[in-house]
C-alpha positions as CSV (number, residue, x, y, z in Angstrom):
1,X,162.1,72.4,88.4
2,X,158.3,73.6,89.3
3,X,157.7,75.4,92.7
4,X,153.9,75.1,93.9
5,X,152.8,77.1,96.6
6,X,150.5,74.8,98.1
7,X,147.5,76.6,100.8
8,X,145.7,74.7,103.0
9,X,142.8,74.5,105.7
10,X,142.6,72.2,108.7
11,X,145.1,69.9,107.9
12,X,144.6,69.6,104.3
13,X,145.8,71.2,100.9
14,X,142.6,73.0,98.9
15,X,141.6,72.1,95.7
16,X,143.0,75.1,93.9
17,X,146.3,74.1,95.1
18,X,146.0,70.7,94.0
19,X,144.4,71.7,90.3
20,X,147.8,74.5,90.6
21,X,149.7,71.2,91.3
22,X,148.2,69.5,88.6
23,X,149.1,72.3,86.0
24,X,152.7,72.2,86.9
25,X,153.5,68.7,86.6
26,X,152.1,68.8,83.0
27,X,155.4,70.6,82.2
28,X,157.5,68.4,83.1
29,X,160.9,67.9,85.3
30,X,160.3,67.7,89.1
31,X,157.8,69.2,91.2
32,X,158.3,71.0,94.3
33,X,155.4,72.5,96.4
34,X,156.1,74.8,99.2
35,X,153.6,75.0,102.4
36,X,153.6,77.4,104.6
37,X,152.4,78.0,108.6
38,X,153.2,78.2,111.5
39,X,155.0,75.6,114.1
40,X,153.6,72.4,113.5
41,X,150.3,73.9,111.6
42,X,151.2,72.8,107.8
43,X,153.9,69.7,108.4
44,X,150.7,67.3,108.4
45,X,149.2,68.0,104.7
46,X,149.7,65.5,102.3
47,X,150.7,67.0,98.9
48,X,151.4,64.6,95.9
49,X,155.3,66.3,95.3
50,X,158.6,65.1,95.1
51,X,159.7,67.2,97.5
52,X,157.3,69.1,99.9
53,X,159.3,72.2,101.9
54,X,157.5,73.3,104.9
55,X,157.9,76.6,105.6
56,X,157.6,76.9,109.7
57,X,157.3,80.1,111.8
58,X,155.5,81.8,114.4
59,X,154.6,85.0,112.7
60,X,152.9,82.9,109.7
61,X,150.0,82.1,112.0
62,X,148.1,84.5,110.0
63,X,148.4,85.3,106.4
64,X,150.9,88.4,105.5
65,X,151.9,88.5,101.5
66,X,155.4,90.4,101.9
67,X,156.2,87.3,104.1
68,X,155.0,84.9,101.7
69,X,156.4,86.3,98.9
70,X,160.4,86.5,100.5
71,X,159.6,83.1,101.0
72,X,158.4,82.3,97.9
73,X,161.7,83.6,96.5
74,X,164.2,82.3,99.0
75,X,163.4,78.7,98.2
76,X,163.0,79.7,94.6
77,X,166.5,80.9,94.8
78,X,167.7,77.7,96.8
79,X,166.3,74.8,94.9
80,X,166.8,76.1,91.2
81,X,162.9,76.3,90.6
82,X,162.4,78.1,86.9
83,X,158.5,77.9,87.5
84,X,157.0,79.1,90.3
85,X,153.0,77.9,89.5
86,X,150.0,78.9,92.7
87,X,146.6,78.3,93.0
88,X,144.5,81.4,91.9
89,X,143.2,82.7,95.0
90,X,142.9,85.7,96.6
91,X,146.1,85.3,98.9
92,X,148.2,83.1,96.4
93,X,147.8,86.1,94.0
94,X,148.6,88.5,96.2
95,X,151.6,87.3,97.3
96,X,152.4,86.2,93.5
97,X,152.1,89.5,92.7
98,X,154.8,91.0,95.2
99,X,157.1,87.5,94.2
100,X,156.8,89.0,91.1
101,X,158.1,92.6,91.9
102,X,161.1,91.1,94.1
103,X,162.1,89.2,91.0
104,X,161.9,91.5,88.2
105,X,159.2,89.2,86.5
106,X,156.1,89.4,84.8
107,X,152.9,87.3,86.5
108,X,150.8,85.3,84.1
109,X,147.1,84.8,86.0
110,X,144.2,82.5,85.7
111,X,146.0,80.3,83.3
112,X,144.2,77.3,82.2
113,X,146.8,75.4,80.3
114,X,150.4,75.6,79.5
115,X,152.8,74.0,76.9
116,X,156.8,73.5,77.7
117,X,158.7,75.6,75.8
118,X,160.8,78.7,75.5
119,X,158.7,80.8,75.7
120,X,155.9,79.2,77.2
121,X,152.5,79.1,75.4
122,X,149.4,79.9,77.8
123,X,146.0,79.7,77.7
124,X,144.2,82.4,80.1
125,X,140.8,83.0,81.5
126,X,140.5,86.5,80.3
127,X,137.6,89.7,80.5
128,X,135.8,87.4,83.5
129,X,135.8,84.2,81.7
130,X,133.9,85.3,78.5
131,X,137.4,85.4,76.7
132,X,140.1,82.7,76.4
133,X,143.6,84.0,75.4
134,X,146.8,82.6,74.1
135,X,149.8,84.2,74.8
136,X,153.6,83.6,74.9
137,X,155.6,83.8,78.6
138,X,158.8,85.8,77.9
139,X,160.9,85.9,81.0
140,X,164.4,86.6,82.5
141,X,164.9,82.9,83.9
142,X,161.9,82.4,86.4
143,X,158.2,81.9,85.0
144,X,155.3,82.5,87.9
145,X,151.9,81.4,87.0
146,X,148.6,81.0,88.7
147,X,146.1,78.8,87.9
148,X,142.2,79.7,87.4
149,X,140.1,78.1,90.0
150,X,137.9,75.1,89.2
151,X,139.4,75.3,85.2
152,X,141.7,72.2,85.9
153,X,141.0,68.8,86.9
154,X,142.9,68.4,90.2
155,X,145.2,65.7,91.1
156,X,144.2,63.3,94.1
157,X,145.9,64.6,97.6
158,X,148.8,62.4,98.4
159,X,151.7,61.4,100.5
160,X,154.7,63.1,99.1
161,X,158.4,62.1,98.4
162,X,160.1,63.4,101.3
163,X,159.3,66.3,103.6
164,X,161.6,69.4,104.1
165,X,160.9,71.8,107.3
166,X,162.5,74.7,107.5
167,X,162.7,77.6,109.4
168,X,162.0,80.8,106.9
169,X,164.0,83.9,108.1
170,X,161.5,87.2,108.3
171,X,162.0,91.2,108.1
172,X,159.8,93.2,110.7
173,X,158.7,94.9,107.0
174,X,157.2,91.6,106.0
175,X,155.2,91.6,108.6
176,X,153.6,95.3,107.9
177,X,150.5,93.8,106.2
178,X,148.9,90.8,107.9
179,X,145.8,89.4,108.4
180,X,144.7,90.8,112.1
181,X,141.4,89.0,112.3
182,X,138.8,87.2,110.3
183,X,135.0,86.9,110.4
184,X,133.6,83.4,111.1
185,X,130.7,81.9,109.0
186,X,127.5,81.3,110.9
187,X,128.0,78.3,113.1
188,X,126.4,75.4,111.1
189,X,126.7,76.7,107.9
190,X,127.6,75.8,104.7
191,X,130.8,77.9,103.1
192,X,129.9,78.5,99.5
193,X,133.6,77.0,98.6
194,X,133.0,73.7,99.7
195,X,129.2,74.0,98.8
196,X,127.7,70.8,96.4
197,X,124.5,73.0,96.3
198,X,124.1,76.8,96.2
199,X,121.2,78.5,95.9
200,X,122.0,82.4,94.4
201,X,119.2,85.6,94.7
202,X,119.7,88.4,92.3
203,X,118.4,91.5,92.3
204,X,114.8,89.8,90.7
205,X,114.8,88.5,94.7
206,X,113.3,92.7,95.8
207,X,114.7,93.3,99.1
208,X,116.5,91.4,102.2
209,X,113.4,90.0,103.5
210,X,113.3,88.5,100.1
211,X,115.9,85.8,100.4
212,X,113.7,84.2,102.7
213,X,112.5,82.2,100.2
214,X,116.3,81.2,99.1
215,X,117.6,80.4,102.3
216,X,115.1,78.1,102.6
217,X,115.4,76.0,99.9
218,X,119.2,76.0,100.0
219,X,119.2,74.6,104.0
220,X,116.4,71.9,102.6
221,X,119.1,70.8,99.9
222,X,121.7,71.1,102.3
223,X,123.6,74.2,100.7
224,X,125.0,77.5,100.4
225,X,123.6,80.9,99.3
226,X,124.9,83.2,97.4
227,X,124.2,86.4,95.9
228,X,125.0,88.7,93.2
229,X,126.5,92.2,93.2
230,X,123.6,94.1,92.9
231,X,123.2,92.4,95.6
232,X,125.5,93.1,98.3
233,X,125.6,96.8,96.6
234,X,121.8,97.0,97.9
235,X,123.1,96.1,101.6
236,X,121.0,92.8,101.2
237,X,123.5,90.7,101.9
238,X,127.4,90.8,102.8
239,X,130.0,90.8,100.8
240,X,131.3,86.9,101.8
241,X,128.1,86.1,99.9
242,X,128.6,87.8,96.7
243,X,129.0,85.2,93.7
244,X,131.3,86.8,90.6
245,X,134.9,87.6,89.0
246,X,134.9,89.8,92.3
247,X,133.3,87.3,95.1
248,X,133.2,84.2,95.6
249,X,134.5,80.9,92.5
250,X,132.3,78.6,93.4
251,X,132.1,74.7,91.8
252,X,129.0,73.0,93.3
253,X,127.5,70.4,91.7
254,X,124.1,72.2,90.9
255,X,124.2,76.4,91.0
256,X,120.4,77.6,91.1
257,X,120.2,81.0,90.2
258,X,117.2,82.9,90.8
259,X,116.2,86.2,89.8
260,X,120.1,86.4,88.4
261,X,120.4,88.3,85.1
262,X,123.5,86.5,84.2
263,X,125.8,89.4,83.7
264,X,129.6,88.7,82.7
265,X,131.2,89.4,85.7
266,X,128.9,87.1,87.4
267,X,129.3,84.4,85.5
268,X,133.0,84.3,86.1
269,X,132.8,83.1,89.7
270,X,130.0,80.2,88.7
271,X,131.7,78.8,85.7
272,X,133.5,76.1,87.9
273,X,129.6,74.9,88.4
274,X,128.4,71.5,86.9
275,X,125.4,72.3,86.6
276,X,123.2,75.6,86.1
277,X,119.5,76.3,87.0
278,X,118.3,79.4,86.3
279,X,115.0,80.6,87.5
280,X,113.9,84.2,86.5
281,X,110.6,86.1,84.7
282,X,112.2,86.7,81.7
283,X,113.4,84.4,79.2
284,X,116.2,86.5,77.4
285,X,118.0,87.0,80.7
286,X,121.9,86.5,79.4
287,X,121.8,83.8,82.2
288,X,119.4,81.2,80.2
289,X,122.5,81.2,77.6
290,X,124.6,79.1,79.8
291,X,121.5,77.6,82.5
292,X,121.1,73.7,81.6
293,X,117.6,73.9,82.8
294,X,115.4,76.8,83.2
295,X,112.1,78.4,84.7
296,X,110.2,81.2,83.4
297,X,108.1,82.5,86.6
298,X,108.3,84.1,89.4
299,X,110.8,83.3,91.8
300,X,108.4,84.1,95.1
301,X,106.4,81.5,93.8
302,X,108.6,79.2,92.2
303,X,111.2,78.6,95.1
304,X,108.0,78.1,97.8
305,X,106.4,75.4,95.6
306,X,109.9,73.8,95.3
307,X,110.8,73.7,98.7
308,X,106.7,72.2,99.9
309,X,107.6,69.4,97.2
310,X,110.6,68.2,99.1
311,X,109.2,68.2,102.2
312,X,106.0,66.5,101.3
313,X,108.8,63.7,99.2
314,X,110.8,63.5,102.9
315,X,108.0,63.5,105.1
């Protein structure tokens, strides 16, 4: 049997969890998904499982990975699971990570693909996505797994067989590390997850002042920026902007990178995007390997000129 820990946001399960759901039913046997929240919070998502357990308690109004990980493990333990498969985020790995201690098991990340067997055969995102890597899943009874964002084609959100809530028991110890408080997007805003469009300055962009020019061609096509790491390093921009194996996995449907060298690490968080336009002065940049389309100029110039053409098209 496959356990999926399933996250969600406003009512509704996120498309790494579904693409982590996806993975797992590929090998076969029932699947399980686990969601977790506080009282009354996570009952309402729709996850396409057999069996969906909620996971319901005050203390998981915020996210705390020792919590998450008992959890993980408890219902493990009580339904038989011999997979345990989550979404590659940020939280889902960090609690897969401490599952992993608590059982004595070795964690397989950013997988891609997976083929029944004993052992299993995996294919991993590897040395920030420039690197695909076969390897073989020896374990002691329980395989854990999480799933690269944006590699796997996720299944549509749906009601599941039955619904399970339950009320996890939780050490004070679990509760050491939480989440105490989070920093809201601008009001308005696009988040770069959800984005269809975003609009990315590199270091080519000179200073903060510069991303004047992104920002407003991203709000004109009704997207997100981003930046690089040179970036945020610079103090142009924060963090929560920052594109890469260490930011932000983005999948829009067009990623316009401007004044982006294209560096490895970088690429790792856009792979998920459809489609890449890169816009720098020079033409060997390592980002015009992967760009579908591409402009040799100027950013400053380039991006102003783009954005007069589609107001002059809406007017």
């Amino acid at each position: 049997m496959n356990l999926v820990l399933v996250e969600h946001v406003d009512g509704a399960a996120t498309d790494v969890s579904l693409q982590a759901l996806t993975l797992a039913a590929g090998l076969g046997g029932e699947t399980h998904a686990l969601v977790i929240g506080p009282g009354g919070a996570a009952a309402s998502v729709n996850v396409p499982a057999a069996v969906v357990h909620v996971a319901e308690h005050d203390a998981l109004d915020a996210f705390a990975p020792d919590a998450w990980a008992s959890i993980l493990c408890g219902l493990a333990e009580q339904t038989g699971a011999t997979t345990i498969v989550a979404p590659g985020s940020g939280h889902a790995t960090d609690a897969m990570a401490r599952a992993a201690v608590r059982l004595g098991e070795a964690l397989a990340a950013n997988c891609i693909a997976v083929t029944p067997g004993e052992p299993l055969v995996l294919t991993r995102v590897r040395w920030g996505g420039s690197l695909l890597e076969e390897a073989r899943l020896h374990t002691g009874g329980r395989a854990l797994l999480t799933v690269a964002p944006h590699a796997v084609a996720p299944v549509e959100a749906g009601a599941p067989g039955s619904v399970e809530t339950f009320t996890p028991e939780i050490a004070d110890a679990d509760l050491v590390v939480r989440v105490r408080d989070r920093v809201a997007p601008p009001a308005g805003g696009v988040s770069l997850a959800d984005a269809k469009v975003v609009v990315t300055g590199g270091r080519g962009v000179g200073s903060a002042e510069g991303f004047a020019v992104v920002e407003e061609l991203a709000g004109l096509l009704g997207g997100a920026v981003g930046c690089s790491r040179a970036v945020t390093m610079s103090g142009w921009r924060p963090h929560t902007d920052q594109v890469g194996q260490t930011g932000n996995k983005i999948a829009p449907e067009i990623y316009i990178a401007c004044g982006v060298s294209g560096a490895t690490q970088h690429i790792a968080g856009a792979k998920g995007a459809k489609r890449i336009l890169a816009v720098n002065t020079d033409p060997e940049a390592p980002i015009m390997s992967i760009a579908d389309y591409a402009v040799i100029g100027d950013l400053h110039e380039v991006l102003p000129a783009v954005s007069v053409e589609l107001r002059r098209r809406r007017a």
